[in-house]
N, C-alpha and C positions, 0 to 999 in steps of 0.2 A: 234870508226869508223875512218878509216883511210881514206882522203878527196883527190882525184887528181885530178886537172883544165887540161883536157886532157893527153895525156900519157907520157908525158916528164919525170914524178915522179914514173911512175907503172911500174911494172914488173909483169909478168904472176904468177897469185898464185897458191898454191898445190890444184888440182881436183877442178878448178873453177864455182860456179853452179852461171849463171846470169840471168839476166831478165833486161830487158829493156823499159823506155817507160819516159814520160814527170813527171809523178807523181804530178799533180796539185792540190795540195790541201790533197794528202796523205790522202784520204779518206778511209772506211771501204773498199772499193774494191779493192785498193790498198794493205790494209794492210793483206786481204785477199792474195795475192799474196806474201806478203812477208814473211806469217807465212809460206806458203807451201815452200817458198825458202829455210826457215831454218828448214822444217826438213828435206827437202833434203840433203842440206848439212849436216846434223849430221848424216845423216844416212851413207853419202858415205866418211866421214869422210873429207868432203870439208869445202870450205871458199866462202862466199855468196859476190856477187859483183853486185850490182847494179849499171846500167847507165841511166844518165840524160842527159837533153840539157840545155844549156843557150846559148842565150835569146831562150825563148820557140818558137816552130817551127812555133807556127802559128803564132807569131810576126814578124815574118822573111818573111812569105811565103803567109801572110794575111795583109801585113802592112795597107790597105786601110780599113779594118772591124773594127779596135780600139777595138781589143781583150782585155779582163781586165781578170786577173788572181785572182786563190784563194791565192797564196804564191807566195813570193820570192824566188829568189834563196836562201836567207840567212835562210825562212822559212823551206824551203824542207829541206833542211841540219840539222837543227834543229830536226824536226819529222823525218825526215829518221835514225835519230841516235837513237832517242826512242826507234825506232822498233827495232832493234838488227841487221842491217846490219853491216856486218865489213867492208866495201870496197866502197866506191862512186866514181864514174867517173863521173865527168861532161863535157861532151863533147860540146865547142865550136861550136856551130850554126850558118853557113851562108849558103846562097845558094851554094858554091861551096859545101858543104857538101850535103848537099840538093841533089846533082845529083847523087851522087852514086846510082848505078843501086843494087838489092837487094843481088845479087852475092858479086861484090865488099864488099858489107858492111859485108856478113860473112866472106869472104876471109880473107878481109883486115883488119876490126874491131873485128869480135867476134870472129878471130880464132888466128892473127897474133898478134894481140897488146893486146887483151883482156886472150887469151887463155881457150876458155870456152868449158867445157867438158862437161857441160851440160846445156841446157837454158827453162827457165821457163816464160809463157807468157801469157798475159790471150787472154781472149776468143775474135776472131776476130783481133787481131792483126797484124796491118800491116806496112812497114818498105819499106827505099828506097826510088828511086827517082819517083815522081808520086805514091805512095805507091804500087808498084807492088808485095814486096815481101809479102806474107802470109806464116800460116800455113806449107800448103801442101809444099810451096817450101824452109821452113826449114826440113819437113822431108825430102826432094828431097835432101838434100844437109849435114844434119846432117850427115848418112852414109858417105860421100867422105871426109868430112873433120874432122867426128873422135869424131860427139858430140852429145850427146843425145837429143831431143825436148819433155816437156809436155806442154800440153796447157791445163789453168784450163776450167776444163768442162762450155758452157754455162750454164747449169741448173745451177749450183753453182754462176755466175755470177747474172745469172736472178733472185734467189730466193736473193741475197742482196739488188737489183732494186737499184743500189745508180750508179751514174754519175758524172765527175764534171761540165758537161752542167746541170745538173738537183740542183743541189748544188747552180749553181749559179744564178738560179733561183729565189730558195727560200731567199738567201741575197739579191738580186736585188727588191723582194715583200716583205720585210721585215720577214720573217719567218723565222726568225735568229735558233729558237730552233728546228727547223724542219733541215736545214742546219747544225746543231752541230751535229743530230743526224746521220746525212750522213756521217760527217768529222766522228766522233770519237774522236773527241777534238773541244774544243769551235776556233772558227772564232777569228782571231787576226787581229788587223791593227796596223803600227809604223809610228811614226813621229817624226820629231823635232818640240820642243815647238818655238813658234814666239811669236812678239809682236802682240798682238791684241789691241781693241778697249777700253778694259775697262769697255765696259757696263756691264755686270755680275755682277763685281763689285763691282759695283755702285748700284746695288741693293741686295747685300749681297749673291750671287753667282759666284764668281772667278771663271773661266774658266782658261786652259791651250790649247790655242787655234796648234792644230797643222797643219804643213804641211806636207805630203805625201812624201817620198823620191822615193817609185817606183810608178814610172807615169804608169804603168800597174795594177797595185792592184785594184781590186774589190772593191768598197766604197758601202756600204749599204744604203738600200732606206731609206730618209730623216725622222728624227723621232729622239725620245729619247730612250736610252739603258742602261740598266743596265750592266758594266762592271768591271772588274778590271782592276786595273793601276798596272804596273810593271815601279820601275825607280830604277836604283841603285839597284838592287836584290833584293830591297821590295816592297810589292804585299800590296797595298792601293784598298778601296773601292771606287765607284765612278759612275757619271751621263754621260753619254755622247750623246751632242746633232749633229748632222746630218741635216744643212740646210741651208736656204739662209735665215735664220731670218727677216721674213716677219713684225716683230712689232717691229723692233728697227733696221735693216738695209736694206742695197739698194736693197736685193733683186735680184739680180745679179752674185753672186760671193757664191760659196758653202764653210760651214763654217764649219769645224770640231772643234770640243771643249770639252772638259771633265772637269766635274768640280769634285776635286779630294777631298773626305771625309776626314775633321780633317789633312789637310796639309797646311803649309805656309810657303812655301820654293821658292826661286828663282830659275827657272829652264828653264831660258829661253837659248836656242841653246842647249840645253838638249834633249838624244834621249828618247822616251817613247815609250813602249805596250804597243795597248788595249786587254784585251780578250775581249769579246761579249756576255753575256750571254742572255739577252731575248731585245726583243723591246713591252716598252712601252707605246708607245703612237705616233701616227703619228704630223708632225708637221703641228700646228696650226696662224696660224694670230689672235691676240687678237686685242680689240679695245683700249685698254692700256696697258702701263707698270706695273701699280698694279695686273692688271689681268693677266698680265704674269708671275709675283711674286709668288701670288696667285697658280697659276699653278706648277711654280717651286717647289715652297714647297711640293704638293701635290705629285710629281714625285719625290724628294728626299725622303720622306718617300715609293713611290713604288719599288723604286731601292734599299734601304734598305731592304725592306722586301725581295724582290727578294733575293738579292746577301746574306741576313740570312740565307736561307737556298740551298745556291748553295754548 
């Protein structure tokens, strides 16, 4: 897949079939739209082009709401390459883009600098400034400027019922596996490992306590999860806790941490993956350390079992 940060790098490709939209989380509905792109293009013997935004629009156009996302841009780019797109446009996002009235934007984008001869969209989709443009005023405008419109059927959109408002949901109420089954891929988070506090530890559970690098990412509701670690292009088992550690810290301050199966390596300012695979257990306040221990241990053997048969 071939990556362009606006169109400084593109050139118009042979019979371009695109589709457009935020792609948040690249979920079944999404990918729903992007099977249909490619068999269009194979059929018209085109080259598939999908365009994106960064920073996402509603970050831009919602600053006051503290929008949190399923993916980064580094994420989207990742799954959108899975899928078998050839072509990514990530279009720069601020409000002067934002004004384009929905003319302009086929005028100027999907026809002059994109070149697209034919454009695929799902269902309800709407584009522009104040989101004026729909539908109907791509077919209005498809004829004059020389490009085809489908829009996937709502029935087809409605019998998948997946969202990424409804997605985010279920990671926000902890129903991590309900949320994978939306994605079509397990729920990731990335961080740099820091220094933490040591306690883990200190009772025979070493954490890799990490920090967040996109302040927009979506953080799961507080609890333990069975995930994998990804460091260095090897995929480790592991515990990850989610909280303000009510039995051994202030309480105050949320605490990402993983504690990573059978490793003892130094990895501190080190970037890590989690995947996600389930949540088990919400987090608790004990009335001691041993019964936290206690706990612990009970939840590495859960996560074990878990991630045996993921």
């Amino acid at each position: 897949m071939k990556v362009y940060k606006g169109f400084s790098n593109y050139s118009p490709v042979k019979n371009a079939v695109v589709t457009i939209g935020a792609y948040d989380g690249v979920h079944i509905g999404h990918q729903t739209i992007i099977s249909r792109l490619i068999r269009i293009a194979k059929k018209h013997s085109g080259e598939t082009v999908l365009v994106t935004f960064h920073p996402h629009p509603r970050l831009v156009l919602q600053k006051e709401a503290n929008i949190k996302l399923l993916t980064s841009i580094d994420d989207r780019i990742e799954l959108l390459e899975k899928s078998g797109i050839e072509h990514l446009i990530i279009i720069p996002f601020d409000e002067s883009f934002s004004k384009l009235s929905s003319q302009e934007f086929i005028r100027d984008v999907l026809v002059q600098k994109i070149g697209t001869k034919r454009l695929v969209i799902g269902y309800d989709h709407h584009f522009g400034k104040n989101r004026e443009g729909s539908f109907e005023h791509l077919m209005k405008y498809g004829p004059v400027y020389g490009f085809e419109v489908e829009e996937i059927p709502a029935k087809e959109v409605n019998d998948i019922n997946v969202s990424s408002t409804k997605i985010r949901r279920a990671i926000q109420e902890g129903h991590i596996q309900k949320a994978n089954q939306f994605l079509g891929h397990n729920y990731t988070i990335a961080g740099t490992v820091i220094q933490g506090e040591q306690i883990g530890r200190s009772i025979g559970f070493p954490t890799a306590n990490l920090k967040i690098n996109d302040r927009s990412k979506l953080i799961p509701k507080e609890g333990v999860y069975a995930v994998h670690v990804n460091y260095s292009n090897k995929i480790y088992a592991g515990m990850l806790n989610i909280g303000y550690r009510p039995t051994v810290g202030t309480g105050n301050k949320l605490s990402i941490e993983v504690n990573i199966f059978d490793f003892n390596e130094n990895i501190y300012g080190e970037l890590i993956k989690l995947e996600i695979f389930e949540h088990v257990r919400n987090e608790i306040e004990f009335t001691s350390v041993n019964d936290l221990k206690l706990q612990l241990e009970q939840d590495l053997k859960d996560c074990k079992k878990i991630l045996a048969h993921s």
